[in-house]
N, C-alpha and C positions, 0 to 999 in steps of 0.2 A: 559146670553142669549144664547140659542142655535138659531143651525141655520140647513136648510137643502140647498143644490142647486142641481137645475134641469138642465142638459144640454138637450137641446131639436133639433132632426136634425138626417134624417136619413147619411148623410153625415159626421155626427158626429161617428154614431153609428158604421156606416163601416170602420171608419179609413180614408176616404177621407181627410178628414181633422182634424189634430191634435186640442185635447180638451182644449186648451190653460185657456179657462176661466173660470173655475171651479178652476185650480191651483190657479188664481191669484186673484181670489174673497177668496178663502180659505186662499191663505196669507194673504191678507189685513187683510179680520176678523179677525184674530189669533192676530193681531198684534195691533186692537184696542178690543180684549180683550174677541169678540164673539166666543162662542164653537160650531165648524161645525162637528156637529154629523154626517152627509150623506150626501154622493154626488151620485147621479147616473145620466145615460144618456139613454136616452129614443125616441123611432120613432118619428114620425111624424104623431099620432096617438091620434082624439078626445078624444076617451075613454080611453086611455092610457095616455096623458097629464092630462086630468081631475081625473082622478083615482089618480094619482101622486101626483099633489095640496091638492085634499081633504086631502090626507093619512102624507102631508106634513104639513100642517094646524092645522090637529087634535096633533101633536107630538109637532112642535115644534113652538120657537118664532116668527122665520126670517125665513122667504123662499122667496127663488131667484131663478128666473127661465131665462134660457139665449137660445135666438133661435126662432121661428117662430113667429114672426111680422113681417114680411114683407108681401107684395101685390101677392105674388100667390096663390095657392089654399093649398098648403102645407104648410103655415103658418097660424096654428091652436090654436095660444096660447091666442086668445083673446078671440074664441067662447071656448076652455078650462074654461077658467077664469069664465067667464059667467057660465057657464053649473054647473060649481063646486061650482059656490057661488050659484048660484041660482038666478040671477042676467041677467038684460036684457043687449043688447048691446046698446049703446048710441050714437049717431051720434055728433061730439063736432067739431061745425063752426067752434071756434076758431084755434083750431086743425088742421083743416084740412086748414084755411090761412095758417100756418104757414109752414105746408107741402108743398104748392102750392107756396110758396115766398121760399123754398129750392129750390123747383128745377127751381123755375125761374132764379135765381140765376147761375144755371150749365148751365141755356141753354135750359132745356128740361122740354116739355109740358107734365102734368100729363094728365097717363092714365084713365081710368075709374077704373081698379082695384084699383088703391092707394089711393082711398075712402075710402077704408076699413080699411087701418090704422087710421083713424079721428075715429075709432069705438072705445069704452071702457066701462068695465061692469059698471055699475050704480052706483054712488058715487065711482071712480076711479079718478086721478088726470093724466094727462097726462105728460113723464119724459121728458125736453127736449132732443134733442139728437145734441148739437152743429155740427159734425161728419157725420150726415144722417141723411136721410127723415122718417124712422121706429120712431117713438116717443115711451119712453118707458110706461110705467104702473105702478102707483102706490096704492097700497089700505093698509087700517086698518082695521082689522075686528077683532074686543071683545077685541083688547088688543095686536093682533099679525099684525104681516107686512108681507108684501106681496111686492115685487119687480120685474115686469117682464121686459129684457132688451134686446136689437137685440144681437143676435148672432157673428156680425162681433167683432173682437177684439178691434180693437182702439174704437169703437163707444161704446160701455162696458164700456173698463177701463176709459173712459173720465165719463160717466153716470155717472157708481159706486164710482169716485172720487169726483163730482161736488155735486152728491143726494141722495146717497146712505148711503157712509160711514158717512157726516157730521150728520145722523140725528139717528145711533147709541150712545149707552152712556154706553157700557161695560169697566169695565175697562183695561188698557192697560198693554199689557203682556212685561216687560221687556226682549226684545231680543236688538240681536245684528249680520251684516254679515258679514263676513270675506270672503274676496275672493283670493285667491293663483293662481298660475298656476308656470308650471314649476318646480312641485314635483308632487309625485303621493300620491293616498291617503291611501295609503299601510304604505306610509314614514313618513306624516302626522301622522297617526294612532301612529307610533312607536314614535314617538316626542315627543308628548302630551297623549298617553295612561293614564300618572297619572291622569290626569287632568278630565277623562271621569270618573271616580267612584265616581265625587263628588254629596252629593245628595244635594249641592246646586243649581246647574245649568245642563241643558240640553245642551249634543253637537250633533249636528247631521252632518255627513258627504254628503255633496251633489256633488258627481265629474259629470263631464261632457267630452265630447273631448277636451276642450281648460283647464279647471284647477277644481279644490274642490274649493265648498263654503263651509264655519263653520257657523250655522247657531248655534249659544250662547243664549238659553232660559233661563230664571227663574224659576222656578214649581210654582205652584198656588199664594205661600205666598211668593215668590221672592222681590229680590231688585235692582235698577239700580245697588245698590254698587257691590252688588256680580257680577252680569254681569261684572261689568267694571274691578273687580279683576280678573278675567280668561279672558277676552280679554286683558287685558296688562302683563299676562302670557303668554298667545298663543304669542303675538305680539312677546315678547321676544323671543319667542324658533322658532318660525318660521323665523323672520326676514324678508330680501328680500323676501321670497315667496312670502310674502302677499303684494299684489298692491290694494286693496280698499274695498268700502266699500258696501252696498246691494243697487245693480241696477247699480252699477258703472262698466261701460265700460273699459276697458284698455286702448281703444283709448279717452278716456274721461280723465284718468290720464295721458298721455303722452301730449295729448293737454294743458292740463291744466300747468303741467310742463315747456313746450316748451314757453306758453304764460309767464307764470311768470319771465322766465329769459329773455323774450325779443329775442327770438332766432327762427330762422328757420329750417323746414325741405325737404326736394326735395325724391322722392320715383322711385326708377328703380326697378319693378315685371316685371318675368318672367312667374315659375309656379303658382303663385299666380293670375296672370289674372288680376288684378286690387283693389283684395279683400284688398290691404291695402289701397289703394287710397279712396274705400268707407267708409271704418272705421272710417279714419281722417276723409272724410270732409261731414261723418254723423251727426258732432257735429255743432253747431249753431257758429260762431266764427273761425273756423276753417281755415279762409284766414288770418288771422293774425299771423299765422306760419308755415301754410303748402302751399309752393311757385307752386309746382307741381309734377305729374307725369306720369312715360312714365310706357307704359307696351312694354318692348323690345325681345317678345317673341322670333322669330326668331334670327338668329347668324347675322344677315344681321342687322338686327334691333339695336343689342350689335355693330354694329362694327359703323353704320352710325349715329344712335340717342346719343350712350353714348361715341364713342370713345375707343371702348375696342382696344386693340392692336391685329389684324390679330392673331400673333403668341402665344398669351396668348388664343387662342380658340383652333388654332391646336394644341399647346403642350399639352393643361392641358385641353382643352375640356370647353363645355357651363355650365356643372357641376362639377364647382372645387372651391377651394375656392381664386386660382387668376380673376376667373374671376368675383365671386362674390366682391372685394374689386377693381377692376377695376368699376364693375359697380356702386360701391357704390359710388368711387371718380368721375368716370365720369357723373352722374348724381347733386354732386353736385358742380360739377366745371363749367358746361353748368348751372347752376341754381344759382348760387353765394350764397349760403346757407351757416346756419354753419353745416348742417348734411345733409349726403347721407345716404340712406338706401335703401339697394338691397333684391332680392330673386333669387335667380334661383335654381332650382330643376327637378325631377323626380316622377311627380304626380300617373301616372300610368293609369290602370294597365299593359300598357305596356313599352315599351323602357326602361328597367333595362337590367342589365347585370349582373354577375359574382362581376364586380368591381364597380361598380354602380348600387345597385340596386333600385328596384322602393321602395318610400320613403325618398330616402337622398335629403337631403336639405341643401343648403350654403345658409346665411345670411350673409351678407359684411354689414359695419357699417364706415361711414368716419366721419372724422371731426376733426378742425383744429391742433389737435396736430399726428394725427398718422390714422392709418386701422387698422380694425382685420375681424375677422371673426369668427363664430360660425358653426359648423357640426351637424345636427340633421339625424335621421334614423328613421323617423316617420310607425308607418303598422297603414296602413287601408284603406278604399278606396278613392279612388279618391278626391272627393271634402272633406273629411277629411281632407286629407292629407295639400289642397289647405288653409283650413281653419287653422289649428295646422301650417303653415307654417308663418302662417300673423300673431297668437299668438305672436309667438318664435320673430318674426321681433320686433311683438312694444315693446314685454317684452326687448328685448336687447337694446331698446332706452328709456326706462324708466330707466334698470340699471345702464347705461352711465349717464343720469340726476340727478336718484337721490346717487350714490354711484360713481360715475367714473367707473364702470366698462364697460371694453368693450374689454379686451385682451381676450379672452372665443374663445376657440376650441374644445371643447370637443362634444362624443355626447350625445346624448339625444334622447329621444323616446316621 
């Protein structure tokens, strides 16, 4: 089965907003086995949305269109739909309860325009949208499908998980995801270079600011087996690099860890702002080992909230690594945790120096047998920096978990 997707949105088109759903429909398909011949993204435009359909229709099996259903005037993708089938719009009671009982639900009175979502070309199915009021579009026409779905993300990937993919029947392409951080994919590359000439499996390298994912395909006539022979090759030569698996979070295997031994965690951010505080307890469960935390930005903040010692600020500064293993202890000593885990840094792009410059980053790590600490020297900007800093934090509480390590000074970029 092939496929095509249409992103649709002049906001799309300008770069306003990143084209998220096209990637993540293009991974799914791949991965239950549909061939996405073309993607493109296109205005906000009748005759250019319907131009697109038809051209998409006449090609291939699947087409998925993501973006204008919604109740303003610049969501055109239903009189598209219509115009290109040739096909009336249809007014559906039903439809439009179900509209009117969302937003009764939030509180709020439907307008007159959001009638026009109850609209659908004639013999269409309407998609629920659990997420929001835009219902999606479905149709069959000669043998092909047709999928049109809102633009916002979550409300998509819920669609295309609930209505989409279940009623696909491609076969499934053996992959597999490996996700690293904490090497680069330079080192990566050099590691496992053997392993890329095989022509039984596909490696593709995907780095980001925080780590590489290995993304382990099988070519057309593949096998689970082969797949699972080079990922427990990789697994071997990579080792600790690699923390998990496709769609898995860091702070998703640190929690998860943390849960399994029955143990706690307490968090003192500095440069980090809180960014580790969210990660942990973005996970569902996440009061079960993560007691608290403070963001002790200020040096007033380190000396009143954590107990750092007066003289461990003036000797060695809010950026050193006594102060990071003070805050690690002192957060989890006022917390009665088995683990402290600190940040303090120099985000930028200002307040570097000579001997500190902007980038370096202490991460302090406590817990009941001893402190250490970790030095990093991250470039790039600003909320980079913030972000690559909370990486390095949970990677150092995962290697504590799952290997005992935790004496690490060294830096890192």
């Amino acid at each position: 089965m092939r496929a095509e997707i249409i992103a649709i949105g002049n906001e799309v088109l300008r770069g306003q907003i990143a084209d998220t759903n096209s990637a993540f429909l293009a991974r799914r398909l791949s991965q239950v086995g549909v061939e996405v011949a073309r993607m493109i993204t296109i205005e906000d435009s009748l005759e250019i949305i319907t131009h697109e359909i038809k051209g998409a229709l006449s090609r291939s099996d699947l087409v998925i269109t993501t973006g204008g259903l919604g109740p303003t005037s610049d969501d055109l993708t239903r009189q598209a739909l219509a115009k290109a089938l040739g096909r009336p719009l249809i007014f559906v009671e039903d439809l439009w309860g179900q509209i009117e009982e969302r937003l009764s639900q939030r509180g709020v009175a439907p307008f007159p325009e959001n009638r026009s979502q109850a609209y659908l070309p004639q013999g269409a199915e309407g998609v629920p949208n659990p997420l929001g009021t835009a219902p999606g579009i479905h149709l069959k026409i000669e043998g092909k499908i047709l999928f049109s779905l809102p633009g916002v993300p979550q409300e998509m990937r819920s669609m295309a998980e609930k209505f989409l993919l279940p009623q696909l029947k491609g076969k499934p392409i053996p992959h597999c995801v490996l996700r690293t951080t904490g090497i680069s994919e330079s080192e990566i590359y050099q590691r496992i270079k053997s392993l890329t000439g095989s022509h039984q499996v596909k490696i593709a390298f995907l780095p980001s600011p925080l780590g590489v994912d290995l993304g382990i395909e099988a070519p057309a006539k593949g096998t689970s087996q082969e797949i699972s022979q080079v990922v427990e090759r990789i697994e071997e030569i990579l080792g600790e690099a690699i923390y998990g698996g496709e769609g898995e979070g860091l702070e998703e295997v640190v929690g998860r860890l943390l849960a399994q031994r029955e143990e706690t965690l307490a968090v003192a951010e500095s440069c980090t702002g809180g960014l580790i505080c969210d990660r942990l307890t973005d996970i569902s469960g996440s009061s079960r080992y993560f007691e608290r935390g403070v963001i002790s930005y200020s040096n007033q903040a380190k000396l009143e909230l954590l107990g750092v010692p007066p003289e461990t600020i003036r000797e060695h500064g809010a950026v050193s690594p006594q102060t990071a293993i003070a805050m690690a202890e002192g957060i989890r000593e006022i917390s009665d945790t088995d683990y402290g885990l600190s940040v303090t840094g120099i985000a930028g792009p200002t307040g570097g120096s000579r001997e500190k410059p902007v980038g370096l980053c202490f991460i302090g790590f406590a817990h009941r047998g001893g402190s250490s600490y970790q030095r990093y020297l991250f470039a790039g900007p600003r909320r980079l920096n913030k972000e690559r800093a909370a990486q390095a934090a949970l990677n150092m509480v995962r290697l504590f978990l799952c290997l005992g390590i935790s004496k690490i000074s060294e830096t890192r970029g």
